[in-house]
C-alpha positions as CSV (number, residue, x, y, z in Angstrom):
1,X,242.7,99.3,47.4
2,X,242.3,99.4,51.3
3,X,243.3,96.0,53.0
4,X,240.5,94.1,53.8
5,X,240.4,91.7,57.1
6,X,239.1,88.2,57.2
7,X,235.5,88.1,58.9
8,X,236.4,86.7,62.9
9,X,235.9,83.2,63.1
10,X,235.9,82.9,59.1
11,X,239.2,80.7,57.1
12,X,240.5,82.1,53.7
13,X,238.6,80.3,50.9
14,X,240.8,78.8,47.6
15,X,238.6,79.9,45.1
16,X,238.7,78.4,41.7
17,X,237.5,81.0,38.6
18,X,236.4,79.7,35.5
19,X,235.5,82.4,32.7
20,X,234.8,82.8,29.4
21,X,236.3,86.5,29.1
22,X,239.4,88.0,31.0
23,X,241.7,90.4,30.3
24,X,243.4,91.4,28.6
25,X,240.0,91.3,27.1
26,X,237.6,94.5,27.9
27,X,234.2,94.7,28.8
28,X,231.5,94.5,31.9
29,X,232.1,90.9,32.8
30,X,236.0,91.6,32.9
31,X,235.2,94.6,34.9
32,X,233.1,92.7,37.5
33,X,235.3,89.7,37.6
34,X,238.4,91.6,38.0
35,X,237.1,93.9,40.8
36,X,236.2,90.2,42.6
37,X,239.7,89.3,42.0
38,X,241.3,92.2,43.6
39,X,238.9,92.1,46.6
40,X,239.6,88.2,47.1
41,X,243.1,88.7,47.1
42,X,243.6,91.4,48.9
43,X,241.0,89.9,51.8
44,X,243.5,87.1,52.2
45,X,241.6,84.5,50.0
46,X,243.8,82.5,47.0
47,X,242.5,82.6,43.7
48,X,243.2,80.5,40.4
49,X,241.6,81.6,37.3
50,X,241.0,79.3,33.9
51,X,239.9,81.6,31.1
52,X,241.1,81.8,27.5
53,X,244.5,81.8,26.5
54,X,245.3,85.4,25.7
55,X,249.4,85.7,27.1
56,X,248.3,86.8,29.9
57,X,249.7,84.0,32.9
58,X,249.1,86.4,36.3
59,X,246.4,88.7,37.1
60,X,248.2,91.1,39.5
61,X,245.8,92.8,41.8
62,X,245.3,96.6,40.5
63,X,246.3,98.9,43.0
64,X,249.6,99.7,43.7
65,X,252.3,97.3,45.7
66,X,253.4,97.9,48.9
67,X,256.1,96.8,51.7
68,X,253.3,95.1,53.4
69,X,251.6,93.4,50.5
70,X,254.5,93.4,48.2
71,X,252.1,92.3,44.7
72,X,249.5,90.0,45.3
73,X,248.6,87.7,42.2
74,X,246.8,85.0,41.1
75,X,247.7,82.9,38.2
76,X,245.9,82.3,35.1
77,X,245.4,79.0,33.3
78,X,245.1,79.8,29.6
79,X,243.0,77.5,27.1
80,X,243.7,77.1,23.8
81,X,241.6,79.7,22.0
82,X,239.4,79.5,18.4
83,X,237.6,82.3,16.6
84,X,234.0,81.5,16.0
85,X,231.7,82.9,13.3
86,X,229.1,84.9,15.6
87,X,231.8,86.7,16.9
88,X,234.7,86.7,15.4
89,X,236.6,90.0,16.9
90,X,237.0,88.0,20.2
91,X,238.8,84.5,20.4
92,X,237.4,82.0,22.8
93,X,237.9,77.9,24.3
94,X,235.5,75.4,23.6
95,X,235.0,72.9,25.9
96,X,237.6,70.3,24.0
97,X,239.2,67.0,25.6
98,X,242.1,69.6,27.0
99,X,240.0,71.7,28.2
100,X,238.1,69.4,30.6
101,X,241.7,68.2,30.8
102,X,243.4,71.9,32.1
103,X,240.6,72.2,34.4
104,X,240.7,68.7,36.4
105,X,244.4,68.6,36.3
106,X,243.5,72.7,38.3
107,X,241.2,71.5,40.1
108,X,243.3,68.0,41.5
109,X,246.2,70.4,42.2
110,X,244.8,73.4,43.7
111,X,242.0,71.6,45.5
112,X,239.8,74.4,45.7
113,X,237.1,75.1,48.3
114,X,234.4,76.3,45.7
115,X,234.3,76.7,41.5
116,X,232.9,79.7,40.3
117,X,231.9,79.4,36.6
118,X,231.4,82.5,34.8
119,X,228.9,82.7,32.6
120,X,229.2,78.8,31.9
121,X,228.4,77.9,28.3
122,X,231.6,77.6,26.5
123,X,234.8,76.9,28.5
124,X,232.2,77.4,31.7
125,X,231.2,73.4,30.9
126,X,234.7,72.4,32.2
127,X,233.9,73.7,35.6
128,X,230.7,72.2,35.6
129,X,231.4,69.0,34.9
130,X,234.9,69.4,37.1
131,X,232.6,70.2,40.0
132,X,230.3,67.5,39.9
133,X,233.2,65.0,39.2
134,X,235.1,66.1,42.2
135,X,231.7,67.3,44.5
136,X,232.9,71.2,44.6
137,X,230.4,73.9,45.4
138,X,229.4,75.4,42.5
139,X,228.6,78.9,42.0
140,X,227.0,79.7,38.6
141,X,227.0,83.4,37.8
142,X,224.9,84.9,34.9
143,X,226.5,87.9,33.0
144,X,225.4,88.1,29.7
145,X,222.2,87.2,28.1
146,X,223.2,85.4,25.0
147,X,219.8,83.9,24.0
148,X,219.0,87.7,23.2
149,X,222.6,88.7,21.4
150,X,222.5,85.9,19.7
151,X,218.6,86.7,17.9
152,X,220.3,90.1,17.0
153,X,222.5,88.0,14.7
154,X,220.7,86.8,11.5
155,X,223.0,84.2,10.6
156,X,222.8,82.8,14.0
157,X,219.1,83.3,15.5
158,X,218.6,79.8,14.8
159,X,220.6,79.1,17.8
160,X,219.7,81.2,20.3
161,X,216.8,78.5,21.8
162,X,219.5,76.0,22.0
163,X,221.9,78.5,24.0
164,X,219.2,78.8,26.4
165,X,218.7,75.1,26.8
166,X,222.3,75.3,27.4
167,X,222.0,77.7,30.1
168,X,219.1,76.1,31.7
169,X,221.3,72.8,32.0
170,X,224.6,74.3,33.2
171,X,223.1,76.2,35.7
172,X,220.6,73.6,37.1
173,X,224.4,71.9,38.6
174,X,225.0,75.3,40.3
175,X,224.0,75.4,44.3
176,X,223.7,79.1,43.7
177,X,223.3,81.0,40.5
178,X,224.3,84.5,41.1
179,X,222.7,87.5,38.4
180,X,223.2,91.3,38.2
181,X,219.5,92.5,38.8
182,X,216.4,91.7,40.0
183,X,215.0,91.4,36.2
184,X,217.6,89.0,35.1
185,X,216.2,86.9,38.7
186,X,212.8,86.8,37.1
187,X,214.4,85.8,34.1
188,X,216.3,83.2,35.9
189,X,213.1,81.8,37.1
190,X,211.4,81.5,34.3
191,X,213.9,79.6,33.1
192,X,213.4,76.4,35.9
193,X,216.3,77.3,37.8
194,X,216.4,77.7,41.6
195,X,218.7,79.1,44.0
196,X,218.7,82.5,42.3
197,X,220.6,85.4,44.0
198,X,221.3,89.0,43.1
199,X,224.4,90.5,43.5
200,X,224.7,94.4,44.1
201,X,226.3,96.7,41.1
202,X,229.3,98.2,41.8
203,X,231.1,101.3,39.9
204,X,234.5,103.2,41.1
205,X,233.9,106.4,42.1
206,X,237.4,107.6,42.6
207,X,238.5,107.1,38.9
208,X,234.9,108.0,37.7
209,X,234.1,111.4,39.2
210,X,232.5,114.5,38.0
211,X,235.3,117.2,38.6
212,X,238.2,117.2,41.2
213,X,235.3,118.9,43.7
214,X,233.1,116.5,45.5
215,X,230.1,117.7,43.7
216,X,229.6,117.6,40.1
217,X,230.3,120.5,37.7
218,X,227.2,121.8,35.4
219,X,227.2,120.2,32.0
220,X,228.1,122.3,28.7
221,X,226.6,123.1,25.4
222,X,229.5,123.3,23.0
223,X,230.6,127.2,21.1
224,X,228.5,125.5,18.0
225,X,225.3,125.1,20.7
226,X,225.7,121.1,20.2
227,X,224.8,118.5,22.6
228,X,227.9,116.2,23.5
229,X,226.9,112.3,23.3
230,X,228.9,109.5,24.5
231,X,228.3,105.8,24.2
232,X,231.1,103.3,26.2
233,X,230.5,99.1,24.8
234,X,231.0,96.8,23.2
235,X,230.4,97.5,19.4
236,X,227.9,94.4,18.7
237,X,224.4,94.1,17.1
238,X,222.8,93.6,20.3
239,X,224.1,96.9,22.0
240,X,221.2,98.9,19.1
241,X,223.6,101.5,18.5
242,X,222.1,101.4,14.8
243,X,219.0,103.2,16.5
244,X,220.9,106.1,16.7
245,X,222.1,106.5,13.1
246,X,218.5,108.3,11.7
247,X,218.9,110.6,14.4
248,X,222.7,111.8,14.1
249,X,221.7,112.2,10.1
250,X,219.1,114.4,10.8
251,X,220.2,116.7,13.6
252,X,222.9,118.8,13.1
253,X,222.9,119.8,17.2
254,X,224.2,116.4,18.6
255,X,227.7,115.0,18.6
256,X,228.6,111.8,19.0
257,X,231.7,109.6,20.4
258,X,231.7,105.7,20.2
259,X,234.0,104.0,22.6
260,X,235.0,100.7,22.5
261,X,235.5,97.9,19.9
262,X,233.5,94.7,18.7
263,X,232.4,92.8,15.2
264,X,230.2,95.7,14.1
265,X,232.5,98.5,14.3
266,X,233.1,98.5,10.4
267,X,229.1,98.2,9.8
268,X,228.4,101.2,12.1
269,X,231.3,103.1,10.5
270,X,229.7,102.8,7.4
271,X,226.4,103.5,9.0
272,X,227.5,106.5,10.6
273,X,229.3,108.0,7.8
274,X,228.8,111.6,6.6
275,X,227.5,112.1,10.6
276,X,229.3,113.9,13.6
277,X,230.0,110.4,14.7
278,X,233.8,109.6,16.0
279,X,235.3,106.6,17.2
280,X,237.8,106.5,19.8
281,X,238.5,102.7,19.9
282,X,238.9,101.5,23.7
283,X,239.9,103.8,26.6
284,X,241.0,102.6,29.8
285,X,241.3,104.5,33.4
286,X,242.1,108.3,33.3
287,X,241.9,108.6,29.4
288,X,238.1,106.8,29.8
289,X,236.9,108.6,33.1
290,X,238.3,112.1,31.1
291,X,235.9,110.9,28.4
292,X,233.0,111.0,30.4
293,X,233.3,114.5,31.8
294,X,233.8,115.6,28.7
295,X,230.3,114.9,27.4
296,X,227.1,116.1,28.4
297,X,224.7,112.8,28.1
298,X,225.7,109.1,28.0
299,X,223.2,107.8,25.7
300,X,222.6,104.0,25.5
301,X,220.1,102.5,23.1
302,X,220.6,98.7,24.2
303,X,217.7,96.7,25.8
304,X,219.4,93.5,26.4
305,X,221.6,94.7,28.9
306,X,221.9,92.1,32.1
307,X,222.8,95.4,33.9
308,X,224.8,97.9,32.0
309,X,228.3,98.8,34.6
310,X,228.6,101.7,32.0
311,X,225.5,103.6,33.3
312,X,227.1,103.6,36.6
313,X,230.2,104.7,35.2
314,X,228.2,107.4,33.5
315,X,226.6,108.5,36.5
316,X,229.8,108.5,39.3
317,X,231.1,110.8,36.2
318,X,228.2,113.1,36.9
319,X,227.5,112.6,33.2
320,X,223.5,112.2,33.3
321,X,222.5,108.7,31.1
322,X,219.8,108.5,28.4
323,X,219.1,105.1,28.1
324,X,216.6,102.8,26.5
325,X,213.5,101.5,28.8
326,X,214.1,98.1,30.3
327,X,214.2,95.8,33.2
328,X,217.4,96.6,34.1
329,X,218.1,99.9,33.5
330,X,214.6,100.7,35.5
331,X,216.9,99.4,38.3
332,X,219.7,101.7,38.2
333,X,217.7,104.6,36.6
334,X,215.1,106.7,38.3
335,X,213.4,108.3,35.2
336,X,213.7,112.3,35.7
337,X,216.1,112.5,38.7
338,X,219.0,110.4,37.9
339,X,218.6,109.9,34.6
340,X,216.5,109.7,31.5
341,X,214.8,107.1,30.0
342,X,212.7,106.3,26.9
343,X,211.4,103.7,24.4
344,X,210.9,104.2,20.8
345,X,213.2,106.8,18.4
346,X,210.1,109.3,19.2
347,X,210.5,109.7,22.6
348,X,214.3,109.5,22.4
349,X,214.3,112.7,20.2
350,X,211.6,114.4,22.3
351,X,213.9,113.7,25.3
352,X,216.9,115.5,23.9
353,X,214.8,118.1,22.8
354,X,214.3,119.1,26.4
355,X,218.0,118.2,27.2
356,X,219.1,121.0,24.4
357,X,219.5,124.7,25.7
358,X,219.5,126.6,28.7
359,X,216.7,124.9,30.2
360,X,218.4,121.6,29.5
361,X,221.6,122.7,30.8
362,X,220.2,122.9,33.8
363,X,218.2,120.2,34.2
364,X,221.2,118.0,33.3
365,X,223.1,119.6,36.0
366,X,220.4,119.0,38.5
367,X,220.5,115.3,37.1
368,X,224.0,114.9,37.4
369,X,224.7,115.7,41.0
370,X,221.7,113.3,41.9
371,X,223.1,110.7,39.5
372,X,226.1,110.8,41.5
373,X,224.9,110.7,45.1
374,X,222.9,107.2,43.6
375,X,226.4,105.9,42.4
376,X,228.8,106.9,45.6
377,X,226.4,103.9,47.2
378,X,227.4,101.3,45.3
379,X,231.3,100.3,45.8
380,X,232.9,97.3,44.6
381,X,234.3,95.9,48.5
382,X,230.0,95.6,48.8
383,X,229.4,94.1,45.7
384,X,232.4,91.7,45.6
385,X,232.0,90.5,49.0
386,X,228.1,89.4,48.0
387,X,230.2,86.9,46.1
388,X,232.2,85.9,49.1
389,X,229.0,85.0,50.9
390,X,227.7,83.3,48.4
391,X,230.7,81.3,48.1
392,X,229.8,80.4,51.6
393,X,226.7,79.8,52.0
394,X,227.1,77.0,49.0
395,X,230.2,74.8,50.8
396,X,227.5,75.0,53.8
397,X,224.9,73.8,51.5
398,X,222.4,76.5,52.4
């Protein structure tokens, strides 16, 4: 990561993170957040993250050292963690007596210039409450649309109205709530709050990248004729990866890989059985950008995406994406040209019957290179520094 110069004119800001997911965990929000991180860091700003206790007590900025910035870091202030019953695979920290206790205690001694909670509704209270206590800008920023996970979950649809409830009311504190596409703004809105602002996606094209050659290599059919499918998430009802199962059973030209772990991994297993179906568990860096150029269509059944950071992933890879029809994904996706899109089971097998082939070979290829011209103008400096002026603009009180 290049060095990045203050602004003229501008101070560093003390930035105080408060998140519900970090790593070592892995998904879109940890992708996101930790891009921010790096860029914060290395533009000469100080940042202290609070975030469930996971043994991990320093984020250290991911590119390499050097003599002149000799490891920059920020350190991580770890909550005691529980597992709860929606979710078990992934521990997380209520918003307990310590809790609101770690956070004031960060807040009193690192006396930051602005809070940014992510994704308040557990641990994300803390900073809430911490910023109205102390009268911190607060920057509320809108990853994940639980409300619509949570009705995926039988057990738990019950509580999905009071989640959003919840939202509504942590948010409302915020003097800017930051989301990840212009749907999730309408969304937003609906919802009563104010001070809505989108901040651009972001995908990294030098570890995601068709070939070694600027320009993306045609996609394959396999020595068997079959079409390579790749799916990269988190392993959860609400990702609709059980709408694939009828079609795997049936065809015997597709292959699938799943990437990635979550509580439904043993379901879809089972699901999946007897199926050119195999799952690789979670990849990271080279070993998950090889993955995508070595696939021919990143297919992704999920409709209640915020924004989906795998599609871009997908598409820097030159790997064209087949994804379900929906607010989002009509953002990143121009139906045809760099990418494919479609609603029911229907029109997602009449898709990959085009996508099979000669003709589809081709087609794909043509897709692919246009997929990744779209991704090459979205870089994470651009996206995190959104954040940055929104950071701004809410100690100004705009």
């Amino acid at each position: 990561m290049a060095q990045v110069k203050l602004r003229a004119g501008e101070a560093p800001l003390k930035v105080l993170l408060v998140t519900e997911t970090f790593v070592p965990s892995v998904d879109g929000v940890v992708t996101r957040l930790s891009h921010l991180v790096d860029h914060l860091l290395t533009e000469g700003h100080e940042v202290e993250i609070i975030a469930p206790g996971l043994g991990v007590e320093k984020y250290q900025v991911a590119s390499e050292p050097t003599k002149l910035r000799p490891g920059l870091s920020a350190p991580i202030h770890g909550a005691r963690t529980v597992h709860v019953p929606f979710y078990p695979s992934r521990p997380w920290s209520l918003p307990t007596p310590s809790a609101h206790r770690l956070t004031e205690r960060v807040v009193r001694e690192f006396r930051p210039d602005v809070i940014h909670a992510a994704q308040p509704i557990l641990l994300g209270q803390t900073a809430v409450r911490a910023a109205r206590r102390y009268r911190i800008p607060l920057v509320a920023s809108y990853h994940t649309n639980l409300p619509a996970y949570l009705s995926r979950y039988r057990a738990w649809a019950w509580s999905a109205p009071i989640i959003a409830q919840a939202t509504q009311r942590l948010h409302r504190g915020a003097a800017v709530n930051a989301v990840t596409s212009e749907a999730m703004r309408e969304e937003a809105r609906s919802m009563g709050l104010e001070h809505v602002e989108v901040v651009r996606r972001a995908v990294d094209t030098r570890l995601f990248h068709p070939a070694e050659s600027p320009t993306p290599a045609p996609p394959h059919d396999d020595r068997q004729g079959r079409l390579k499918l790749l799916f990269v998430g988190r392993l959860a009802a609400e990702k609709d990866l059980i709408r694939l199962v009828p079609l795997m059973r049936r065809r015997d030209d597709l292959e699938l890989t799943i990437v990635g772990e979550g509580p439904q991994r043993a379901t879809l297993e089972r699901e999946f059985r007897g199926t050119r179906t195999q799952f690789a568990g979670v990849l990271r860096g080279e070993a998950l950008a090889q993955t995508y150029r070595d696939h021919d269509l990143f297919v992704f059944p999920s409709v209640t995406e915020t924004l989906g950071l795998v599609l871009l992933e997908a598409m820097a890879s030159g790997l064209p994406p087949l994804a379900a029809r929906s607010g989002p994904t009509m953002e990143q996706i121009v139906d045809g040209e760099t990418g494919f899109l479609f609603g029911s089971e229907t029109e997602l097998e009449q898709r990959l019957n085009v996508l099979v082939g000669k003709r589809g070979v081709e087609l794909r290829a043509s897709v692919a290179a246009a997929a990744r011209r779209e991704a090459e103008k979205h870089s994470w400096v651009a996206a995190s520094e959104d954040f940055v002026d929104l950071y701004r603009r809410a100690i100004r009180g705009e």
